[in-house]
N, C-alpha and C positions, 0 to 999 in steps of 0.2 A: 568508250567509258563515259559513261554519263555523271556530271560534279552536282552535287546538292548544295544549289547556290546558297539556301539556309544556314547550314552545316559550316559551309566555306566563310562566311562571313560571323559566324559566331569564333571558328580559329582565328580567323583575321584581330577579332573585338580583344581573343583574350591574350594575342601576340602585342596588337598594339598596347593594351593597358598594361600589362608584362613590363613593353619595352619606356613606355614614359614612368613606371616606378625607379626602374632602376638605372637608367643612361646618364642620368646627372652624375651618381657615382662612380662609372667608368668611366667618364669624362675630368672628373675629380683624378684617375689615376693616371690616364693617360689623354692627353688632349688628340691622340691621333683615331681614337676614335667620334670625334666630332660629324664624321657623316652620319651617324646613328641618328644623329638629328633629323635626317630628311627620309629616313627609313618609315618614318608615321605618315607623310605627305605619301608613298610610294605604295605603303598597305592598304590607306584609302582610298586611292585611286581603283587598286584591284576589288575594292572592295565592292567599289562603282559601277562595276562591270556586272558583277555577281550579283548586285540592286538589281541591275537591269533584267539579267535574267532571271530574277524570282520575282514576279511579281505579288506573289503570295505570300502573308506576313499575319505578324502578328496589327491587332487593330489599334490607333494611333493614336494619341490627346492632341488633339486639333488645336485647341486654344494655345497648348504649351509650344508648339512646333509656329504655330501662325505669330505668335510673339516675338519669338525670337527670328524667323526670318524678317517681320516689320523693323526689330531694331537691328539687323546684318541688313536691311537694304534701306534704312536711313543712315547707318554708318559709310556706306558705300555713296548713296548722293550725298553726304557731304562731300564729296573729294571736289565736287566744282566747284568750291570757294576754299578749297584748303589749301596750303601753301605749294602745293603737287611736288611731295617731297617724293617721289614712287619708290623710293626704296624704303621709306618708313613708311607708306600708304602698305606698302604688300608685306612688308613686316607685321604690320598688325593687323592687318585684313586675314592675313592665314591663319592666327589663332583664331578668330573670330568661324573659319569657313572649318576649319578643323575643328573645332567642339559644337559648330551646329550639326554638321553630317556625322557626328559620332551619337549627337543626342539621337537624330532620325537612326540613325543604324540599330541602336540600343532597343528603343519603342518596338521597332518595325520588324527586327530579325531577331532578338535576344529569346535562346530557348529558357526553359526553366534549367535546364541542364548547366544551360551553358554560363547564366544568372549564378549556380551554385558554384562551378569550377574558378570564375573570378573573383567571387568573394572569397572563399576560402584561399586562395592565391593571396588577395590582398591582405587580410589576416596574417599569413604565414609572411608577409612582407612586413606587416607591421612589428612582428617579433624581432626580425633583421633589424629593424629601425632601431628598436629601442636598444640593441645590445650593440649596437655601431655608435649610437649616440656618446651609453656611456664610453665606449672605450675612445670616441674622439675628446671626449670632456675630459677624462681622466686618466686615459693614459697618453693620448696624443699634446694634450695642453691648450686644446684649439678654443679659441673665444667664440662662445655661446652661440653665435648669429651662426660659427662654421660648422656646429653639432647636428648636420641634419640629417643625420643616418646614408638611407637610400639616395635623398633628395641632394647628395654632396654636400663638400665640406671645404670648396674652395670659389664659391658663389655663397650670396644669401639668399638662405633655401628656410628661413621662416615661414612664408608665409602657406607657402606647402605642406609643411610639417603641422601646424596649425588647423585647417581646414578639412586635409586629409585625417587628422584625429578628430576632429571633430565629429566628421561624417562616420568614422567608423562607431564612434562610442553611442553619437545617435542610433545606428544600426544595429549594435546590440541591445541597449535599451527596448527600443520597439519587437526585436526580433524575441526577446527575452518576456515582453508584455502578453506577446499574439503568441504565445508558445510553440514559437520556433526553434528557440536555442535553450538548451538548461543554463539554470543561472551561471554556473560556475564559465562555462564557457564565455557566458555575457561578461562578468566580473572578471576575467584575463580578458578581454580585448581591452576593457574600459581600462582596467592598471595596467597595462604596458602602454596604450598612449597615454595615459598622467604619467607614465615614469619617461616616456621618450619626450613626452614636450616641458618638464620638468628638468632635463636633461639639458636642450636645446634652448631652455630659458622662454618659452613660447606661453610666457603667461596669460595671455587673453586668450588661450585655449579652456581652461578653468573660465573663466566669463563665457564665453559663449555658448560651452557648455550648458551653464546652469541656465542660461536664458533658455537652450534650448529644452533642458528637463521641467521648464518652468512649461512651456508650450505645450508638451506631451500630457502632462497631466492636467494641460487647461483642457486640449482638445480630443485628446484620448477618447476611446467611444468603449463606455463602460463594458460593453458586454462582452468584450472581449479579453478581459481582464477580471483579478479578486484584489480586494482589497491589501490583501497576504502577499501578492504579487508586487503592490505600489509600495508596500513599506521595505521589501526585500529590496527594491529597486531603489527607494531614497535612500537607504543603509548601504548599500552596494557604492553608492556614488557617492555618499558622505565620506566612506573606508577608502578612497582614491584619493577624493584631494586630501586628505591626512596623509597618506602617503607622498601626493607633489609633495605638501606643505613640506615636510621633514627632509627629502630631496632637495627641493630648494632651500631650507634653512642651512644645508650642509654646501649644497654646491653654488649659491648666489643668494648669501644672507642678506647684501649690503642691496640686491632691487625684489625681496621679497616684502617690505612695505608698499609699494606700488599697486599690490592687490586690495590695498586694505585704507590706501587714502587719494583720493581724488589730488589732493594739492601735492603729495609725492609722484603723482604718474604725471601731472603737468608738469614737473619740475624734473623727470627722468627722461619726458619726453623733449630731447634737445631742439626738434625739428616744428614744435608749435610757434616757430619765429617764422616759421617757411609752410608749405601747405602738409602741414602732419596732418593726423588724426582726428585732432579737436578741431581743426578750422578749416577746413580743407575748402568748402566751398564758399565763405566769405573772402579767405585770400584768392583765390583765383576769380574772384568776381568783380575782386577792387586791383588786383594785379594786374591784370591777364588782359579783363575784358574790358578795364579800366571805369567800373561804374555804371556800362553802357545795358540798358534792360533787353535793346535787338539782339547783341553781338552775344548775350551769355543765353537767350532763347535756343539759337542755331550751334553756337560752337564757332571754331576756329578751321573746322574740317579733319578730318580723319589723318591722322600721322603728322598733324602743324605741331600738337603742342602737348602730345600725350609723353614722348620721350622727357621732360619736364618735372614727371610728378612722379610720386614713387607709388602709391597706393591705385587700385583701380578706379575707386571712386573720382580723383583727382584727374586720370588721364582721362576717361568720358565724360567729365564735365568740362574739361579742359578741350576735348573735340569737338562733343557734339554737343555742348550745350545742356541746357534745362530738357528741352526737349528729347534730345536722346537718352539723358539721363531717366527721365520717366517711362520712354519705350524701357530702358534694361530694367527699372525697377520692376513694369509689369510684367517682363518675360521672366523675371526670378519667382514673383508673386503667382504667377499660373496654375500652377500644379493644388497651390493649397487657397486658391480660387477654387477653381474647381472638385477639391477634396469638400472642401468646407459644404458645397451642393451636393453631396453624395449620401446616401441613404448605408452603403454597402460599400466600405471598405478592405483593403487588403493590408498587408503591414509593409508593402513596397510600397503601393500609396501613402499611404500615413508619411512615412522614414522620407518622398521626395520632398512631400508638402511644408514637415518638417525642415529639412535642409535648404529647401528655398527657399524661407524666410529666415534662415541664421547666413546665408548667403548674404545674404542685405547688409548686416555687421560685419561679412569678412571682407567684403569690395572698400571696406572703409579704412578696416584697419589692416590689412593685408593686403600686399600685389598678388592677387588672385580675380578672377581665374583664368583669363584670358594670357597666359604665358609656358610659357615650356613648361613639360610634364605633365603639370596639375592638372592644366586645363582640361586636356581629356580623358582624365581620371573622375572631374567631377561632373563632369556633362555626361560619361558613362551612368556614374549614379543618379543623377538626373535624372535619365532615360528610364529606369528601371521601372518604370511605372506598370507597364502592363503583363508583367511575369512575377511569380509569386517561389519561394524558398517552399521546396515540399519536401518531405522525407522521404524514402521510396516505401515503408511501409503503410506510408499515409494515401497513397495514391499513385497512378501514373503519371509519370512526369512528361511534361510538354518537350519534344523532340530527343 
């Protein structure tokens, strides 16, 4: 019997993405499935095998894959001036070694096939989401931070819920532009994540958002779109947050100003005394590093002082310094580096280029992405670069 290493690693892609949506939530019901956790280290490894034996793939973004292994092997030399904690060096070395080999797996094996069966997966996840949200919000009684559908309800599972809406509503947009999807289909992915992160209280999902629909129509490449199409799509996404908005007036009146004033979201954010959101890198700089211009260049080393900070941006500036900080900024910035030189675009290009740069906003204000679940849900998306969403009577699809 001969295995089609291809074939076998795209089931692998869409067991693991599968099982990081939804483990949080079994684990939320019963903690005795907690080995589920090391089941994504165990499909990758087999996945590794099956790399080996295909050498044959799809063809790669060099720049995106060469970035990101520069900041995994300056994360890595730091360990020889880090406090060599090894249980938190390989604690967060693994998210780090698990969402680069998923980005490589994605690029190198993802058929178009296999590109369409996880999206729609995720999709049909996200419906789960939003109807587990409400019923933790209002029928369970659970505080906001616990409403995070898939993502559990007994951690906080914001910033998850956040990012992973994010990416989706991006995805419809774009997919809805390049006419992929008919609007309506785009218009229910986009209102069930505003009613799930509405739900969850994840209001810097609406922010990011609109940065992100701000970007699409900066960089959008006309010919791919009508006029008819951008105002159905700014009315589509105006008729959503009208919806958060009325969601949140009914379910969290008293932090629905916070959207609407800078000096309320400072003064809701309790943790701007500590390295929150707004300061994250002046306090760790006069905290941490004590002032010192060498000590915050390099970092503290890998796994000294990332347990510390609650958002990502704070833990790698808190490791590896300014300098590492710039490797991750550039390996986010990659993809839409490289889109931006491109003559001929796809809408999977567009939708990474996109996400990589509202990526940059979420490492700030959210613990993403380098942690359970997420992480290789969004270095899957990531990945998508070089397979494209076809319809079968549009063409043959790739594998």
């Amino acid at each position: 019997m001969v295995i089609n290493g291809r074939k076998a690693i795209n089931v692998i892609l869409f067991i693991v993405v599968l099982l990081n949506a939804v483990q949080e939530f079994l684990y939320s019901i019963t903690t005795a499935v907690a080995p589920l956790f090391y089941l994504t280290d165990a499909l990758l490894i087999l996945a590794f095998f099956f790399m080996v034996m295909t050498p044959k793939g799809n063809s790669i973004s060099k720049l995106q894959l060469k970035a990101w292994i520069l900041f995994l092997g300056y994360a890595m030399f730091t360990f020889v001036w880090s406090s060599r904690n090894y249980y938190d060096v390989v604690f967060r070395l693994r998210y780090f070694v698990q969402c680069v080999f998923v980005l490589y797996l994605t690029q190198r094996y993802l058929t178009d096939k296999g590109l369409k069966l996880i999206i729609n997966m995720l999709c049909g996840i996200q419906f789960i989401n939003m109807l587990l949200s409400f019923y933790q919000n209002r029928i369970m009684g659970l505080f906001a931070d616990y409403c995070n559908g898939l993502f559990g309800y007994i951690g906080l599972g914001s910033g998850a819920v956040g990012i992973f809406s994010v990416a989706l509503s991006i995805l419809s947009i774009i997919y809805y532009l390049f006419g992929k999807w008919s609007p309506w289909r785009s218009i229910f992915v986009i209102g069930i994540s505003a009613a799930f992160c509405a739900f969850a209280e994840v209001k810097a999902y609406y922010i990011v958002l609109l940065v992100g629909v701000v970007l699409i129509f900066v960089f959008q490449k006309r010919n791919k779109s009508s006029v008819s199409k951008d105002l159905i799509t700014l009315f589509a996404v105006g008729l959503m947050f009208y919806l958060a908005y009325v969601i949140l007036s009914i379910v969290f009146p008293d932090n629905l100003a916070t959207l609407f004033s800078v000096d309320d979201y400072v003064r809701y954010d309790s943790r701007s005394a500590y390295a929150g959101r707004l300061n994250t890198i002046p306090f760790i700089f006069t905290n941490q590093f004590m002032g010192s211009i060498p000590s915050s260049l390099v970092g503290s080393g890998i796994g000294t002082n990332a347990g510390k900070y609650i958002y990502e941006l704070g833990k790698s500036f808190g490791d590896f310094g300014f300098i590492g900080l710039l490797f991750l900024i550039f390996a986010f910035l990659s993809p839409f580096i490289t889109y931006v030189g491109r003559k001929k675009q796809t809408a999977e290009q567009f939708f990474v280029a996109i996400l990589s740069v509202l990526m940059i906003i979420g490492i700030d204000i959210w613990n993403v992405p380098f942690v359970r679940s997420i992480g290789v849900i969004i270095f899957f998306l990531l990945g998508i670069i070089n397979v494209e969403w076809i319809e079968k009577n549009n063409g043959k699809e790739n594998g």
